[in-house]
C-alpha positions as CSV (number, residue, x, y, z in Angstrom):
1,X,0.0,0.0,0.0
2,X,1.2,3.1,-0.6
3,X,1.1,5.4,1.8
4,X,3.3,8.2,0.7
5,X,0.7,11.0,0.7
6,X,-0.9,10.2,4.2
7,X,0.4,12.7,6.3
8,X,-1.5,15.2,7.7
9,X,-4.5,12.9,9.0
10,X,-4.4,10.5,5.8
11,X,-4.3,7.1,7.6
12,X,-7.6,8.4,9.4
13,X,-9.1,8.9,5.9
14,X,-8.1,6.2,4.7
15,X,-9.4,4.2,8.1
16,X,-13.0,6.2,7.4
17,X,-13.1,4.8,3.9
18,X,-12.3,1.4,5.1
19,X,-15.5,1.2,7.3
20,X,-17.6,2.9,4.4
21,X,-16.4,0.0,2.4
22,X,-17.1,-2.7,5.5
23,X,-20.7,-1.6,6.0
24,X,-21.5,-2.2,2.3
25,X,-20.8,-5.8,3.2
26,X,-18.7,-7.1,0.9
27,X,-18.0,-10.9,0.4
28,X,-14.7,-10.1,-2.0
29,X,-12.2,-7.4,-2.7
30,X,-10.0,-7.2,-5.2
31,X,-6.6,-5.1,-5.5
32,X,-5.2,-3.9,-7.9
33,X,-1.7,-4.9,-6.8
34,X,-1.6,-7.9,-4.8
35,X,-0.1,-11.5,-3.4
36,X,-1.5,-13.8,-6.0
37,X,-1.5,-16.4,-3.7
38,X,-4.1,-15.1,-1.5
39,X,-7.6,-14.7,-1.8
40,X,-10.3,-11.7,-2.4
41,X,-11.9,-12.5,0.9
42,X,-13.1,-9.0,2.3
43,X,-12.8,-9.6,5.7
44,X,-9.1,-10.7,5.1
45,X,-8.2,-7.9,2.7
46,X,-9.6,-5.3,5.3
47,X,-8.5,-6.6,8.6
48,X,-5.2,-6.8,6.6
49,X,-5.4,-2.9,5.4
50,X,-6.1,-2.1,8.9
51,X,-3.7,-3.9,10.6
52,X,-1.0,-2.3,7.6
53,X,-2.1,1.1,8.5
54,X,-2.1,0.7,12.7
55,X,1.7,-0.5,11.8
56,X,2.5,2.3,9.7
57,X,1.1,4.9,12.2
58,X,3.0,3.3,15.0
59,X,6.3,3.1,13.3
60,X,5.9,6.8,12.1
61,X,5.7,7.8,16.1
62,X,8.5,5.5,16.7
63,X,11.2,6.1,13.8
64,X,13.0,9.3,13.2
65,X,13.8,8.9,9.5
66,X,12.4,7.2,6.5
67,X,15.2,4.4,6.5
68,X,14.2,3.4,10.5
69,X,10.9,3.6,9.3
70,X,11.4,1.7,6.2
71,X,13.5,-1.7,7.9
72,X,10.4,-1.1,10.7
73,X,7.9,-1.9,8.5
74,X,9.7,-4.5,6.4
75,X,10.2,-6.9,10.0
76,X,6.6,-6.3,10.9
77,X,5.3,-7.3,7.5
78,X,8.2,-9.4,6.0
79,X,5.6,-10.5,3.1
80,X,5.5,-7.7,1.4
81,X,6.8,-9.3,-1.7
82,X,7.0,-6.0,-4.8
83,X,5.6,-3.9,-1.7
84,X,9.5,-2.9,-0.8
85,X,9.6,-0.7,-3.7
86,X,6.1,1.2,-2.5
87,X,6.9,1.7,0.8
88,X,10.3,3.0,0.5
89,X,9.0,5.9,-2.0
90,X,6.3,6.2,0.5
91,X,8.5,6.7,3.7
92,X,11.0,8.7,1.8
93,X,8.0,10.8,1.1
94,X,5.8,10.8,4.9
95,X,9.3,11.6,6.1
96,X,10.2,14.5,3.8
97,X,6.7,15.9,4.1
98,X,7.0,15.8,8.2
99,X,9.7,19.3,7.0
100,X,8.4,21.8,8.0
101,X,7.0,24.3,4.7
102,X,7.2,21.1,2.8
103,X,5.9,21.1,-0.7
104,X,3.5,18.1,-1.5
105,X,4.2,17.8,-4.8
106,X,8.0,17.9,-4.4
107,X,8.4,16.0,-1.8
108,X,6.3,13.5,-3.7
109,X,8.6,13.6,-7.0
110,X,11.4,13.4,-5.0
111,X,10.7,10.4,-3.2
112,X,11.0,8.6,-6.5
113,X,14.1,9.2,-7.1
């Protein structure tokens, strides 16, 4: 998941849309980006997301810098297969963005390269 442009109260967002999507009741969801090997089962994908996102917001109260925050996340979630590549750009960004007159944009570009 990429979570790169969550700062500023983006987790709880993303949270809020997570319930909107649990109280339609769904029996599958399917991502775009995935572990092949597992299933569409909603309850799994969103307990999952959840559990991703209470990580992240931990280890973003816990790490100074994007790298710390970066090996973090990779021993709490070891399975993240092509994920790696996502959630470095992401923590490069969430970190660059915590500056303070940060530019969104910028910081968002540069996190790529």
């Amino acid at each position: 998941m990429y979570i790169g442009e969550s700062a500023g109260g983006g987790l709880d967002a993303w949270r809020a849309a997570i319930s909107t999507v649990e109280a339609l009741a769904p029996r599958h969801i399917v991502a775009g980006h995935k572990n092949k090997d597992l299933d569409d089962d909603a309850t799994r994908v969103i307990a999952g997301t959840r559990q991703y996102l209470d990580s992240a917001e931990t280890a973003l109260k816990e790490c100074s810098t994007a790298t710390e925050f970066f090996h973090t996340m990779v021993a709490r979630h070891p399975d993240l297969l092509y994920g790696k590549t996502l959630l470095w750009v992401g923590a490069k960004a969430l970190y660059a963005l915590r500056e303070p007159d940060a530019d969104p944009v910028a910081a968002s570009v540069a996190a790529w390269f």
